[in-house]
C-alpha positions in Angstrom: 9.0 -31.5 5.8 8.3 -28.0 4.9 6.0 -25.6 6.9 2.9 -24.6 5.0 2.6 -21.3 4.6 -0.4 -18.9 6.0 -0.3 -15.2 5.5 -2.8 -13.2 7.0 -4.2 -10.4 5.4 -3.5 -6.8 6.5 -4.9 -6.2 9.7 -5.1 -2.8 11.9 -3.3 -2.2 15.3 -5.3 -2.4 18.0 -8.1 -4.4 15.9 -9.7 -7.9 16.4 -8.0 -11.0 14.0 -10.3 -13.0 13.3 -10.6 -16.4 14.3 -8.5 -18.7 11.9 -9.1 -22.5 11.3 -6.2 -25.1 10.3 -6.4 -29.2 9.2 -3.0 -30.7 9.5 -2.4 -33.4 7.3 0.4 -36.2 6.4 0.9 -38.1 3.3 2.1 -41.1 3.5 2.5 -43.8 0.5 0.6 -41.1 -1.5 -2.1 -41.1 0.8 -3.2 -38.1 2.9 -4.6 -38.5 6.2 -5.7 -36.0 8.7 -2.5 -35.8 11.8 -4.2 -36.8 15.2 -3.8 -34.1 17.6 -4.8 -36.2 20.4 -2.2 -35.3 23.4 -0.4 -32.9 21.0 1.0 -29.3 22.9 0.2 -26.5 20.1 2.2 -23.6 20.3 2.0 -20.1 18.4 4.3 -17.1 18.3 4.3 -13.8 16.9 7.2 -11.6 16.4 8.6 -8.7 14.7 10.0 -10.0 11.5 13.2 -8.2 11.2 14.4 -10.5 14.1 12.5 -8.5 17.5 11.8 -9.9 19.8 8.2 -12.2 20.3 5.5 -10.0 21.1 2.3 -12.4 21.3 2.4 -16.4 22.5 -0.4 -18.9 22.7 -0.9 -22.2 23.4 -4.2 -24.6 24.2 -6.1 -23.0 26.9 -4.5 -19.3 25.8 -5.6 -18.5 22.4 -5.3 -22.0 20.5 -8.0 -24.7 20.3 -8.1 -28.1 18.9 -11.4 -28.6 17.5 -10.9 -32.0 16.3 -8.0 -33.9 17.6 -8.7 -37.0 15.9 -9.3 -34.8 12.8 -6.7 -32.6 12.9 -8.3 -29.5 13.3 -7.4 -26.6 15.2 -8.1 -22.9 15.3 -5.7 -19.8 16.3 -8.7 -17.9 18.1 -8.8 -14.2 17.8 -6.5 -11.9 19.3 -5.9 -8.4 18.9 -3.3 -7.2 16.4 -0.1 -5.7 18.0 1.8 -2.4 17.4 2.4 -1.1 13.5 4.7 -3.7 11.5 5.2 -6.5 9.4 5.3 -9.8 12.0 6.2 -13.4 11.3 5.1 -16.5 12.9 5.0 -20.6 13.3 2.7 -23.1 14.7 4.7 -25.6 16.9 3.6 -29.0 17.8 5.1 -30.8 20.7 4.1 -34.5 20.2 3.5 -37.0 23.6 7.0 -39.0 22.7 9.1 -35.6 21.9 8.7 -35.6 18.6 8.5 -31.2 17.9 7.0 -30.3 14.4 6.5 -27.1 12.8 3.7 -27.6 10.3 2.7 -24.1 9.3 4.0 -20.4 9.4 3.9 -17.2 7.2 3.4 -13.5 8.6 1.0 -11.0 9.1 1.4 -6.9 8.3 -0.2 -4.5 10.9 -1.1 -0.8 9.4 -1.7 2.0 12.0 -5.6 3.4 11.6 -6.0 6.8 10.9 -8.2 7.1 14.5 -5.0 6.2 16.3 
């Protein structure tokens, strides 16, 4: 399976992201379905994509909430952009039996304002 891929637009350092809302899904025997989230440990990191080192986590309680477990649906909640640079990122899920899946990723490119 291959991560789909997100890429959030240019943000500012220091500003807000906004709030960003996912639907993971599984096709099976051509059918899509929405992935139940229900008892599913969703992790998120940030870090500098020329290999740094991570420089924002979150997880359910800290910055990730599952809207609709049943339906799949979960938001990264805002955060404020870090320091100047081009970041990547995933979205890990840790599944009650062990199973880990990474189901989406992509990067995010932080310009310094002119106040700062």
């Amino acid at each position: 399976m291959t991560p789909a891929t997100y890429n959030f637009p240019d943000q500012y350092a220091g500003d807000t992201v906004a709030k960003r809302r996912f639907t993971v899904t599984r096709t099976a025997a051509g059918v899509t379905a929405p992935e139940n989230l229900t008892g599913v440990a969703i992790r998120c990191w940030f870090a500098k994509a020329d290999g740094g080192q991570v420089v924002l986590e979150r997880a359910i309680g800290n910055g990730v909430t599952i809207v609709n477990a049943t339906g799949g649906v979960f938001d990264l909640d805002a955060f404020t952009a870090p320091a100047t640079g081009l970041y990547r990122y995933d979205v890990q899920f840790t599944y009650p039996d062990g199973r880990v899946r990474t189901y989406v990723g992509g990067q995010v490119r932080v310009r310094s304002d002119v106040s700062q």
